[in-house]
N, C-alpha and C positions, 0 to 999 in steps of 0.2 A: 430474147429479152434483154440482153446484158449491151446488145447493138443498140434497141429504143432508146436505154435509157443512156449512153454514151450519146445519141444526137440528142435527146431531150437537156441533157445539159449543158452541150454546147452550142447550143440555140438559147439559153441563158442569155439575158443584159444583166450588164452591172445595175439598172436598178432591180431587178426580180433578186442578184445572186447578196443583193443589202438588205432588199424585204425576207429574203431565205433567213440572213444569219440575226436579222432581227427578231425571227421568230425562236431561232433555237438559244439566242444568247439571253430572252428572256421568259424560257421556258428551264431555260437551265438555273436562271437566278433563284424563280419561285421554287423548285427543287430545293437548294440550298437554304433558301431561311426558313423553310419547312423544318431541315435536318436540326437535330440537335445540338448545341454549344458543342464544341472541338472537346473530346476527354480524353487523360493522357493514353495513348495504348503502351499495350505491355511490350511494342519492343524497343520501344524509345523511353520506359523506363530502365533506370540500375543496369545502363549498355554497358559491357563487357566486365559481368561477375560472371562466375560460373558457379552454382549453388551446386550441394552434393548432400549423400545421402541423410546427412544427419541433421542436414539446415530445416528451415519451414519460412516462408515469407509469405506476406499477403496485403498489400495495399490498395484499400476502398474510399471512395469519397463517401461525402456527407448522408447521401443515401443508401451506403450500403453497397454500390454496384462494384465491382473487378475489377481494378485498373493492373494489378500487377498477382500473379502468385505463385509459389512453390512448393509445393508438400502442403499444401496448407490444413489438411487433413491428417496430419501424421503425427501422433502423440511423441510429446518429447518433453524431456525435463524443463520445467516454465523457471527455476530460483525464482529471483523475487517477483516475478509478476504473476507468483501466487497470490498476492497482495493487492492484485484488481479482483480478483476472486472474492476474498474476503473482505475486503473495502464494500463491494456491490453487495455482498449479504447483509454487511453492519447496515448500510441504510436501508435496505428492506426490513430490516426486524427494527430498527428503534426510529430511525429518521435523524438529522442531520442533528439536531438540537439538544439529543438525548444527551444528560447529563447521569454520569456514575455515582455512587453510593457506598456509604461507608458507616458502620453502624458502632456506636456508643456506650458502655451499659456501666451501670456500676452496681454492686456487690459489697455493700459496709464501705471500706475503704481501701476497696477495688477497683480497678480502670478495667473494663474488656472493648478488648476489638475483635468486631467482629466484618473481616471482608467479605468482599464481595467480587476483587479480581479488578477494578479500579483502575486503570494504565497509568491515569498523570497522578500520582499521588507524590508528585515533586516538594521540595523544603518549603518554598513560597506557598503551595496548599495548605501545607501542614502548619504553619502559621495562621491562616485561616480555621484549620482545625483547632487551635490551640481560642483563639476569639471564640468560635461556637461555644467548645467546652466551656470557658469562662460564662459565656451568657449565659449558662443554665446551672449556675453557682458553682462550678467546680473549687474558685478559688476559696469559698468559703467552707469547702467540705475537701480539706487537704485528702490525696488519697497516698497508699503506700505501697503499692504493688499495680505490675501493667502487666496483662496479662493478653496473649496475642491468637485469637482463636482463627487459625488459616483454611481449618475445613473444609471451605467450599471448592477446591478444588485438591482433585487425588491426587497422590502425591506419584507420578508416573514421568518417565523419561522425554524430552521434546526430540520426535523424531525428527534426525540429520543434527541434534546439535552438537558438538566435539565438547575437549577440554581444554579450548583455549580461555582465555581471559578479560578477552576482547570485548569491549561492550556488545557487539554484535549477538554476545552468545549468550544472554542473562538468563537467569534460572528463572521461571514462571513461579508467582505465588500469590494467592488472593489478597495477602497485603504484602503491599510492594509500596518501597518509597526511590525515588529518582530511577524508575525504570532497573532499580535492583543492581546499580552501578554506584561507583563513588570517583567523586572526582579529586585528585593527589596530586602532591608536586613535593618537593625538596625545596628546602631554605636556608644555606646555609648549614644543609647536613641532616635538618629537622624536617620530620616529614609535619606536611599538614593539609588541610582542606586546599582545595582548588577554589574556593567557593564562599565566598561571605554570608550566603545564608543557609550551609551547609557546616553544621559543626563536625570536627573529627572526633569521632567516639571510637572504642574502642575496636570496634566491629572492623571497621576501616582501617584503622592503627595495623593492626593483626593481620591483614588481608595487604598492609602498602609497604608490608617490612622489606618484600623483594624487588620492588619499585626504584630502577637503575636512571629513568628520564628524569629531565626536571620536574616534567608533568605528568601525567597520562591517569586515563582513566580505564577503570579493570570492572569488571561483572564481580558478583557477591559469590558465583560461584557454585552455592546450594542453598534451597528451600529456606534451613534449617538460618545459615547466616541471615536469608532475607527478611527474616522474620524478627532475629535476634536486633539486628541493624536498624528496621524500623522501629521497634520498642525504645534501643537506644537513644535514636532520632526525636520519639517523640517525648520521651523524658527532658531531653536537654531542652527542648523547644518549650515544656510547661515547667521548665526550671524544678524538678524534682530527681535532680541526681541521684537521693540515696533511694528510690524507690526501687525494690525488688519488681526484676523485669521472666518472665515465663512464656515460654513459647513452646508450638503445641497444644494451647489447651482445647478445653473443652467448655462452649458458653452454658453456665451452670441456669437452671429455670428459673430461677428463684433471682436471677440479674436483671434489674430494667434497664430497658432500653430507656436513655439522658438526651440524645444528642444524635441526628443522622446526618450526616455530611453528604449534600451533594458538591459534585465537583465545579467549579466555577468554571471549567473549561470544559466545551461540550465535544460530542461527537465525531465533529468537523474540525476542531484540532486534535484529537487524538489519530483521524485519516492521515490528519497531512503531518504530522509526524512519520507515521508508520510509510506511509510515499513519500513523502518530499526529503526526508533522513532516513529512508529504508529501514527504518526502526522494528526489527525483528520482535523485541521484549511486545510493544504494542499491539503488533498482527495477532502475535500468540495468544495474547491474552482477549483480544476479540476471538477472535475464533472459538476458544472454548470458550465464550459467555455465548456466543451461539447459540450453543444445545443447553441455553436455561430454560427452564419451563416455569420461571416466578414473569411476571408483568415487567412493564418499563420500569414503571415508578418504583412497585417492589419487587426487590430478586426472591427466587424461590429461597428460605432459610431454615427447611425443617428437615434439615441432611442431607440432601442432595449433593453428590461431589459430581466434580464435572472432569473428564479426561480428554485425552486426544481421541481413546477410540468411540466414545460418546460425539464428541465432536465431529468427528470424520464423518462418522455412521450417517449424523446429521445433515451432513453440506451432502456425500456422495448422495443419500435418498433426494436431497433438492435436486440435484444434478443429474439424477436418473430419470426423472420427471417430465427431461425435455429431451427431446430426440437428439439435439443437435450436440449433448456432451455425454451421449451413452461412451464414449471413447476415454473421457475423463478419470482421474482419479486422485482424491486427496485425500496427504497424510496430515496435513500441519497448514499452517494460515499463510507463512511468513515465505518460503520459499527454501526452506535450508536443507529441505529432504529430498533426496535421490527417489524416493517413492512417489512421486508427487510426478501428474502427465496433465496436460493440456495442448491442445491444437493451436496453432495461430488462426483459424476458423473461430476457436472459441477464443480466445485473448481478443480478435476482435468484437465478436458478438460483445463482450464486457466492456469494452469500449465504446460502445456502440449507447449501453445504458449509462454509462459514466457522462457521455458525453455533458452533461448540465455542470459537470463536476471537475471539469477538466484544471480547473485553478488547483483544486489539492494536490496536482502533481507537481515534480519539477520544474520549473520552466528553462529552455535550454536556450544557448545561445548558436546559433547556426551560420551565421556568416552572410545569410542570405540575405538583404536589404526588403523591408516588410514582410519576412516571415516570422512565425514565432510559435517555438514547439513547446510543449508539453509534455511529457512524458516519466517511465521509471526504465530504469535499467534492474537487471538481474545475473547475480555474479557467483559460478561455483568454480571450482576446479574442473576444469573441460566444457565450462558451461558458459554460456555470453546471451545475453538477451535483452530488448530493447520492445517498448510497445508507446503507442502514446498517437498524440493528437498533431498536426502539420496545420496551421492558418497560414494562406498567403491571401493576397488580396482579394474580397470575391470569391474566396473558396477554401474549403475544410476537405482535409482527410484523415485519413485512421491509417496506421503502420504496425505491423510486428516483425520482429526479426527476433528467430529463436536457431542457435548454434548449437549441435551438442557434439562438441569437439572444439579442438585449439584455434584460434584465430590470433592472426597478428594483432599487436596492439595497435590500438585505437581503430580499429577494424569498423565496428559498429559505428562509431563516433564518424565516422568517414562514410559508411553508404550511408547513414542518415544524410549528412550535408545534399551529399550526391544527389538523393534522393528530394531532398527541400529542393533544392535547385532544379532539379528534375519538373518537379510537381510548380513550382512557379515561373519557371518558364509556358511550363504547356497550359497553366491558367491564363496567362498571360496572350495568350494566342488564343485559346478560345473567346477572350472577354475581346476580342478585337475581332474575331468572325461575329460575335451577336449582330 
């Protein structure tokens, strides 16, 4: 057989052996534009890391498919891209536009507040609040007591948060004003506001006496301050200094509600707070408005207190629901608890729904000429994490990188680039095979 076919091709002309290779050089073409766009493979992404037990990686395009992974199934500490967790809940239960609430009452010549857990209840709101009260006669019915009814949430510990100072670490409470922080500086020896439309009141006075920078801003610390501090706040703000201020209380039945404050800032600025500044006070206080059971418009307000393990209870039953995060486990919204497991499987699935939303995150700078990332980072002691969106020209991907253990600095910051460049290179060769 192998002799036939040694004379049958050397009995070949050069025009049979140009008709031969015409026939396979375009049988091999239609092969080819058959096959699909060039995608990167996984060995010629992140060439030469060596990932170990504690890491998780996982890099998909735009549909989802496997361009790169590691462990990606292997629960590990998420820090703050707990916060795509909870971000993805918030717009499931209210949608992007939901604006928060904040209720009014008055009692003879009483002021009650009554929250409802509120995140932006910033100085420039609370001017807003002071116009409402006015439209509905306040000025003309001086009051002489403000009294601060915080009930709607228990009064319970935020798991993972320390006692540092840091704004990172603010005390949660259903009324809350600047995120339960104050902003300080020295002048000349004096302390005083950071902040022109933020007055210093005594709350803050008392809390800045340790305060050695020129600047800095510090958390309230406890409940009890937050409480006391927005009363403060909002006394100076409707210029009734000598008004007895009460915190703790309780809304008496017999108080009408005057005045409800929705927030002028919706939903979708309190995300990108809580993402784009990793704003822990924010996350926290979605997440337990989570497990409310009152409507959008109205909160539940007939005693209902809301905690972490109501909370929890609530996101883990969502999350048991689907097959793909039975691995799952959350303590708290924001990322600051060591109890808290997610997969880089699941960081991407949340990615995955985010995707319409990809603007609330950060936007990063990567070096790479038309790329442009998106993303959050997440920071503990032993803990490095990174998730987010990759556009290069012509094509989208989705990234996680979860560490649980030391890495050099800027470690992450470094296989992302790698990784951009990575992924826009081999786009870049695909859109030239189409």
């Amino acid at each position: 057989m192998l002799y036939r076919l040694n004379r049958f091709v050397h009995r070949l002309t050069a025009t049979q052996w140009l008709l031969i290779s015409l026939v396979v050089f375009t049988l091999g073409c239609s092969t080819s534009s058959a096959r699909a766009p060039a995608q990167p493979s996984p060995n010629t992404l992140l060439a030469g890391h060596d990932f170990g037990a504690q890491d998780a990686i996982l890099v998909q395009d735009a549909e989802g498919h496997t361009l790169y992974q590691w462990q990606p199934q292997k629960p590990l500490i998420p820090a703050s891209l707990t916060k795509l967790l909870t971000t993805h809940f918030a717009i499931q239960k209210w949608g992007l536009q939901h604006r928060f609430v904040t209720d009014f009452y008055r009692l003879n010549d009483q002021l009650w507040v009554r929250g409802y857990g509120d995140p932006f209840l910033v100085s420039e709101e609370l001017d807003l609040v002071v116009e409402g009260l006015r439209s509905v006669g306040l000025a003309q019915n001086p009051i002489n007591s403000i009294h601060i009814d915080d009930s709607y949430f228990a009064d319970v510990p935020v798991p993972g948060r320390s006692g540092v100072r840091d704004p990172y670490n603010a005390p949660l409470s259903a009324v809350a004003a600047n995120f339960n922080t104050v902003n300080l500086r020295r002048s000349n020896g004096l302390l005083e506001s950071a902040e022109p439309q933020t007055p210093l009141t005594p709350t803050a006075r008392r809390l800045g006496r340790q305060i050695a920078l020129k600047a800095e801003r510090i958390n309230l610390a406890t409940r009890d301050n937050a409480q006391q501090y927005f009363a403060e706040l909002l006394a100076r703000k409707l210029a009734t200094p000598s008004a007895s201020l009460h915190i703790n209380a309780h809304l008496p039945a017999a108080a009408k509600l005057v005045y409800r404050h929705q927030n002028s800032r919706t939903l979708a600025d309190n995300l990108k707070g809580a993402l784009k500044y990793s704003n822990n006070f924010i996350a926290n206080q979605l997440f337990l408005l989570l497990a409310e059971s009152g409507t959008a418009s109205s909160p539940d307000n007939k005693g209902s207190q809301l905690d972490f393990n109501l909370a929890a209870r609530y996101v883990n039953a969502r999350l048991a629901n689907d097959d793909l995060y039975q691995s799952a486990s959350i303590e708290e919204g924001a990322g600051l608890s060591r109890g808290n497991r997610l997969t880089a499987q699941q960081v991407g699935a949340l990615l995955s729904h985010l995707t319409p939303h990809k603007q609330l995150l950060s936007k990063t700078l990567t070096g790479v000429p038309g790329a442009t990332v998106h993303a959050k980072t997440g920071t503990l002691d032993g803990v490095r994490s990174y998730a987010g969106f990759i556009d290069v020209p012509n094509n989208s991907f989705r990234f996680v990188f979860i560490f649980n253990r030391t890495v050099p600095y800027g470690y992450r910051d470094a296989l992302l680039r790698q990784l951009t460049r990575d992924l826009a290179d081999r786009a870049l060769v695909g859109s030239d095979q189409d």
